[in-house]
C-alpha positions in Angstrom: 40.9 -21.1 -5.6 40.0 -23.4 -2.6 39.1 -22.5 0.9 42.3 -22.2 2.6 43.6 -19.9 -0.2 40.2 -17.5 0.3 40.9 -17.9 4.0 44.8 -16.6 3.9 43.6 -13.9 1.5 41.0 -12.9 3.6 42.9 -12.7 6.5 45.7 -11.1 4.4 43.2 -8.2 3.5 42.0 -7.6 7.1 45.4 -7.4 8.3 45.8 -3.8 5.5 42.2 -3.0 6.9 42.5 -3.1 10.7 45.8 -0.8 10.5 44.1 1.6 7.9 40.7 2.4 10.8 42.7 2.1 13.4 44.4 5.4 12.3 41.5 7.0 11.1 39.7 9.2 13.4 36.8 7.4 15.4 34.0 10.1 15.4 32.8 10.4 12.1 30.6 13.9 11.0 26.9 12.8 10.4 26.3 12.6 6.7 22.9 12.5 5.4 21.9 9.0 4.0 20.1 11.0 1.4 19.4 14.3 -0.1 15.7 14.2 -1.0 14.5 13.5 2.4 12.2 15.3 4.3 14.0 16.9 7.8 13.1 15.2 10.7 14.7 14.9 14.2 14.8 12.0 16.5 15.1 12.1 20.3 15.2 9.6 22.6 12.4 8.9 24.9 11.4 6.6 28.4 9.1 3.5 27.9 6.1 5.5 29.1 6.7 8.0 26.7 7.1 5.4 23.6 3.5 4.3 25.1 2.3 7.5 24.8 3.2 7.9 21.1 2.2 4.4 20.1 -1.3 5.4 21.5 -1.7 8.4 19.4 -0.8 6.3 16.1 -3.9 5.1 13.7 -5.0 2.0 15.0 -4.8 0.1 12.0 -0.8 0.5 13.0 0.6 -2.4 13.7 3.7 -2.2 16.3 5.5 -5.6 16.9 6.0 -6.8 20.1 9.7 -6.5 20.0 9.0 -2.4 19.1 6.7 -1.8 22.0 6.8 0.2 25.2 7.4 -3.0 27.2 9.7 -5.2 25.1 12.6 -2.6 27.1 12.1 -5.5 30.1 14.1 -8.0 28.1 17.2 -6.1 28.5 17.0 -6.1 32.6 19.9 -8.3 33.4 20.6 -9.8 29.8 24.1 -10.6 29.4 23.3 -10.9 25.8 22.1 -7.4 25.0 21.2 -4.2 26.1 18.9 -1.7 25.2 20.5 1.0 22.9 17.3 3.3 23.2 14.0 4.3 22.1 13.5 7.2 19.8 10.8 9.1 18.7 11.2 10.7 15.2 9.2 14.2 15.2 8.8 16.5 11.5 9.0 19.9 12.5 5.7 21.0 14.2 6.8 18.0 16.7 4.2 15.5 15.4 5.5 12.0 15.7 6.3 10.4 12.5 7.6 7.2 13.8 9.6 5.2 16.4 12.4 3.0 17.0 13.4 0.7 19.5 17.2 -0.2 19.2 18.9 -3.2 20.6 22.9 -3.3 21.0 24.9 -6.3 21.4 29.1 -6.4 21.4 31.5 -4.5 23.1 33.6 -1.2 22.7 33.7 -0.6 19.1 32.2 -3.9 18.0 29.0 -2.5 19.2 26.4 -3.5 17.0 22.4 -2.0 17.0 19.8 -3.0 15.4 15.7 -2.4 15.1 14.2 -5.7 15.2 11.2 -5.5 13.4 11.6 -1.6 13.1 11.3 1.1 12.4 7.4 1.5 13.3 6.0 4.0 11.0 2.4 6.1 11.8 1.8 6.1 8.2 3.4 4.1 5.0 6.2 6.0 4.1 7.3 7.6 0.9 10.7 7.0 0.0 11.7 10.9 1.4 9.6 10.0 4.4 11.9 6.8 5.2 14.8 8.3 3.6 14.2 11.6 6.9 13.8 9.2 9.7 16.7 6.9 8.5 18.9 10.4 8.7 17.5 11.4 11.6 18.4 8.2 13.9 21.7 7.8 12.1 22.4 11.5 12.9 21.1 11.0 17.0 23.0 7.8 17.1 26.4 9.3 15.7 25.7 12.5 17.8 26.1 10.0 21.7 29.5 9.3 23.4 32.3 7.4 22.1 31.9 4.3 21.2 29.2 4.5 19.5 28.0 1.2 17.5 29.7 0.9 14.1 26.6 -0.5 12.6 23.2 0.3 12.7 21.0 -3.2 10.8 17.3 -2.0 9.9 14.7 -2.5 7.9 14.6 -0.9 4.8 11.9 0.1 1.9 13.4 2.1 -0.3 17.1 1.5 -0.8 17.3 2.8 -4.0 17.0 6.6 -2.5 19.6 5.9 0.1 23.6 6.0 -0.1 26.0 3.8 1.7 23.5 1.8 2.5 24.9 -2.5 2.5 23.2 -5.4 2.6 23.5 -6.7 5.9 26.1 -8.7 7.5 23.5 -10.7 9.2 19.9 -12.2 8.0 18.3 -9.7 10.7 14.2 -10.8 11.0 12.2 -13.0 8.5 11.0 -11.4 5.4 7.8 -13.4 4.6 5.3 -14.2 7.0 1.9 -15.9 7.6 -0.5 -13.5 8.3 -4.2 -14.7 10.5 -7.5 -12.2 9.9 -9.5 -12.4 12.8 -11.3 -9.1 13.1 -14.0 -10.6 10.3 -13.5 -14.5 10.9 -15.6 -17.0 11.1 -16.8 -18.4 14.2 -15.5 -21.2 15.0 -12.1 -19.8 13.6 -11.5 -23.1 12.1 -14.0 -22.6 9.5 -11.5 -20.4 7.5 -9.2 -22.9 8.3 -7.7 -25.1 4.8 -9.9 -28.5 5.0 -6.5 -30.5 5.9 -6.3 -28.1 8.9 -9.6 -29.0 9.7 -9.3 -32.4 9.4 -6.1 -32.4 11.8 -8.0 -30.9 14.2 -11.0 -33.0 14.5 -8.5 -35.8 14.3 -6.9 -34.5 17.4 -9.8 -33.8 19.3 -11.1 -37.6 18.4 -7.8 -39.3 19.8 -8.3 -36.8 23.4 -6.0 -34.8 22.8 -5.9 -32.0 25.7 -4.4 -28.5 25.1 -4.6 -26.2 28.5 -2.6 -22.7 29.0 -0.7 -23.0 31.6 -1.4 -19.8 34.3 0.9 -21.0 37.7 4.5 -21.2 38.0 4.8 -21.3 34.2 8.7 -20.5 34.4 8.9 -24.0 35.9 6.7 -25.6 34.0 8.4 -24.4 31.2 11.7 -25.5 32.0 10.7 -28.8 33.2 8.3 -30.2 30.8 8.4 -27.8 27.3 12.0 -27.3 27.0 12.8 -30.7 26.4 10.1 -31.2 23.8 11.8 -28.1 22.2 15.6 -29.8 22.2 13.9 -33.0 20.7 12.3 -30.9 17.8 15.7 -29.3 17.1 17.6 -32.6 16.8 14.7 -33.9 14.8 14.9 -31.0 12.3 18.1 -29.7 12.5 17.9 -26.3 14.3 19.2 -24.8 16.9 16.9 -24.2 20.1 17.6 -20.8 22.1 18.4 -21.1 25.8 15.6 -21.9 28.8 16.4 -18.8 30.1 15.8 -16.7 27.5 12.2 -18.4 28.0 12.1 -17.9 31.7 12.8 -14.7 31.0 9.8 -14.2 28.2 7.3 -15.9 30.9 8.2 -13.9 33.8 8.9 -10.2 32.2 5.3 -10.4 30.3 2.7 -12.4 32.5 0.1 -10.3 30.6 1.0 -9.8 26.8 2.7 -13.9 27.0 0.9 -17.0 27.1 1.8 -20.6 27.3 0.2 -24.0 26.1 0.6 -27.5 26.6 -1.1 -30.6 24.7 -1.5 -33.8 26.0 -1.9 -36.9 24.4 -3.1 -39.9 25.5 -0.9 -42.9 26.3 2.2 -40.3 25.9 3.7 -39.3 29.4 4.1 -35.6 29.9 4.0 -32.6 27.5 4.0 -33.7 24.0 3.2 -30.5 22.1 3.4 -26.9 23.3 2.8 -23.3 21.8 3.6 -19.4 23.3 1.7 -16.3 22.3 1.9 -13.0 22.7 -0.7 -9.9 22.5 0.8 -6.4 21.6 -1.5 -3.4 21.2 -4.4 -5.3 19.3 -2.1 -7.7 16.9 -0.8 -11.3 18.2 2.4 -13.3 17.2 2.7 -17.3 17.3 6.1 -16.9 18.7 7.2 -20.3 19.7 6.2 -24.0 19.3 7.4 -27.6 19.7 6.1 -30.6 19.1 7.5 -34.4 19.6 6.7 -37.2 17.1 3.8 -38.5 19.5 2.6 -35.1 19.6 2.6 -34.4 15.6 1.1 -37.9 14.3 -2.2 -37.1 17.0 -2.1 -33.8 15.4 -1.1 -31.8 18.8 0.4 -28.7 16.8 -2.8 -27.9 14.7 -5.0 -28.3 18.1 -2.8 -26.1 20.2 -2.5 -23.1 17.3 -6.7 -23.3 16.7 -6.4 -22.8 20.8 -3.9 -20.1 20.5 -5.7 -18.0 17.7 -9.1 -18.5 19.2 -7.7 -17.0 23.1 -5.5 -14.2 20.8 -9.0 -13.0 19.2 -10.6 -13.4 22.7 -8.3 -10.7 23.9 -9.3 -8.2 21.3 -6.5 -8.9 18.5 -7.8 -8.3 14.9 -5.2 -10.4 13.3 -2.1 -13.0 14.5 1.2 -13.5 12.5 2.8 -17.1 12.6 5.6 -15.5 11.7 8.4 -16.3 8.8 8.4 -18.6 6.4 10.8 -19.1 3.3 12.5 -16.6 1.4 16.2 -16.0 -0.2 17.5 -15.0 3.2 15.6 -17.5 5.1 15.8 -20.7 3.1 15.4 -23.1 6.4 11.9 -21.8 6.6 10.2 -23.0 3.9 9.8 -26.1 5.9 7.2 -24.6 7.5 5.0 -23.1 4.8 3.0 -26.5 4.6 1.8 -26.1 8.5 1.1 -22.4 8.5 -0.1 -21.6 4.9 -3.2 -24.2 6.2 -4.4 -22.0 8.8 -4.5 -19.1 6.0 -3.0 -18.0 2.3 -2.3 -14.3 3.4 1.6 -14.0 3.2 2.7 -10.5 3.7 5.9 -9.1 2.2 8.4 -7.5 4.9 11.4 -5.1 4.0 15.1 -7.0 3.9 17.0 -5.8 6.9 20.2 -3.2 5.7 23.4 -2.6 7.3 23.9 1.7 8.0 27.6 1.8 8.7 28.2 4.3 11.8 31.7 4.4 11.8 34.9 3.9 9.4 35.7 0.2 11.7 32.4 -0.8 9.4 34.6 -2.7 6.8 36.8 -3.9 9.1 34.2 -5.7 10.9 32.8 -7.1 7.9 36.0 -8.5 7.2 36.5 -10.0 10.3 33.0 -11.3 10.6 33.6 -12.8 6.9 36.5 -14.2 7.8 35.3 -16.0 11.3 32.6 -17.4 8.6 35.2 -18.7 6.4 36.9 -20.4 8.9 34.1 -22.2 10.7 33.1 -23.1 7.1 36.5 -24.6 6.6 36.5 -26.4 9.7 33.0 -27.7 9.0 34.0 -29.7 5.8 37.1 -31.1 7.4 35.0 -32.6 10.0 32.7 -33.8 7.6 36.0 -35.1 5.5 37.2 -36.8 8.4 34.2 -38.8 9.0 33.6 -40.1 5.6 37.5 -40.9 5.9 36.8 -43.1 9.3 33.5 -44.4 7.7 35.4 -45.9 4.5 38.5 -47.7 7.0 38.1 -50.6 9.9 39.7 -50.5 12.8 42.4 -52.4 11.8 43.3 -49.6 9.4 42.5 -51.3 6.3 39.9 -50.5 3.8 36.2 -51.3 4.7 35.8 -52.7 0.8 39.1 -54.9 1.3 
């Protein structure tokens, strides 16, 4: 079957779908994911408040930035997104098991939430641990006002203990991840570093290369000399590179917990290598980098993340993540194993992201999703077709070989 038959079937299908949840009633009765789970309730609470749990957590807890008190900033004026709320999930002598801060995107009943990076448990849950708090936000989130989000996408241990849970529509967050000790390292850092990593650096410091955080107008700065470096690195590598705003935004909602470097190398005008950081309650992420082809043969990168690690432990973090790296749902980033797995071997293992459906339009807006796939997927290779079609003929219209 080719793709234009899979496309007309899929299509065919959704068509028998929409009509069937259309009619069906919109609110459905909250259902527990699982039996064996231990009761819990969920409630939603104010930043503060989320701040005020987080606190009382063990500190070896780690809470991502994107689950903290003050990642609800992002959503002030994003077209994009919008914050769908932060819970608190209590066992019943009100102690706070874990938290979860939801993000929605869509409209109307194509609402979509979603935990990036959460839920953030106290303690490592059992599976009837996970399996309560899972019930307990899908029961407060089918409890709100019509419409209610027909998905909920989180992260997700023990799947085997839980019904109608699907794998997700969408990749959600890495799974695999480069993980930076520095409570106990060395000092310098770069002593734990791999000796290739080393080398790099003392290269770069040899050929003057300059790495400074940038502290005034960084928004500007930003926009004007790192963005660009940024849409040179996607073209070179085949990405695509998210929105100067959505950077603007980063540098102006956290002057505190983000930070922003530069490199310069000699005989190379302007910014040839930069790197952002953040600092979230003890634990630091390496959460964006560019670099151009000046910057990367003088060795720019491997200067500006020894910088970055070295400020991050400065401001009290015990370790840094460098983020994903490859796995089945992530293939594209096993590019960057070589560059990160230098600064240290520690990979840690993170929870595939799920799909909870919320509603009965759930496989109706897989389908359509599926289908919208299918079809840029079919457009895709006819482009590509009609280019190796225009490659093989002249202008004249006759064969390139005649």
């Amino acid at each position: 079957m080719n793709d234009k038959d899979l496309h007309v079937r899929a299509l065919s299908s959704l068509t028998a779908s929409a009509r069937d949840a259309f009619s069906a009633p919109r609110r459905p009765q909250p259902r527990p994911l699982a039996v064996r789970a231990t009761p819990f309730t969920a409630r939603r609470i104010s930043a503060e408040e989320l701040a005020e749990v987080h606190a009382g957590f063990p500190a070896e807890c780690t809470v991502p930035f994107e689950q903290g008190s003050t990642w609800s900033r992002i959503f002030e004026g994003n077209p994009f997104a919008r914050l769908g709320g932060m819970f608190v999930i209590e066992d019943q002598d009100g102690a706070a098991v874990a938290t979860c801060l939801i993000t929605e995107r869509g409209e109307g009943a194509s609402r979509q939430a979603a935990a990036d990076d959460g839920p953030v448990f106290a303690r490592e849950p059992d599976a009837a641990t996970e399996a309560g708090v899972l019930n307990a936000l899908v029961s407060a989130l089918q409890s709100e006002p019509a419409p209610i989000p027909f998905v909920l996408r989180i992260r997700i241990r023990h799947t085997e203990a839980l019904e109608g849970v699907r794998p997700s529509m969408g990749r959600g967050i890495f799974e695999r991840e480069v993980v930076v000790p520095l409570a106990d390292a060395p000092v310098p850092l770069e002593k734990a570093f791999s000796s290739s990593a080393r080398n790099t650096v003392r290269k770069a410091r040899r050929q003057g290369v300059v790495v400074r955080e940038v502290t005034e107008n960084r928004e500007d700065v930003f926009e004007r000399e790192c963005h660009p470096v940024l849409a040179q690195t996607a073209e070179r590598d085949g990405f695509g590179a998210l929105p100067v705003w959505y950077f603007r935004r980063l540098l102006s909602l956290f002057p505190e917990e983000v930070r922003l470097y530069t490199a310069e190398v000699p005989g190379y005008e302007g910014c040839a290598a930069w790197a952002m950081s953040s600092a979230h309650r003890g634990w630091g992420t390496y959460l964006h980098a560019a670099s151009t082809s000046e910057g990367q043969k003088a060795g720019a990168p491997s200067l500006l993340l020894t910088t970055l690690l070295e400020s991050l432990r400065e401001q009290g973090c015990t370790g840094a993540s460098l983020t994903g790296i490859g796995s089945p749902a992530w293939p594209e980033l096993a590019r960057l194993e070589g560059f990160k797995l230098k600064f240290s071997k520690t990979i840690v293992e993170h929870p595939s992201c799920m799909d909870i459906p919320l509603t009965k339009r759930y496989d109706t807006e897989r389908r359509l999703i599926e289908a919208r796939k299918l079809a840029r997927r079919v457009r895709s290779r006819a482009r590509q077709a009609l280019g190796d079609l225009a490659g093989k003929i002249r202008p004249d219209g006759a064969p390139r070989n005649a």
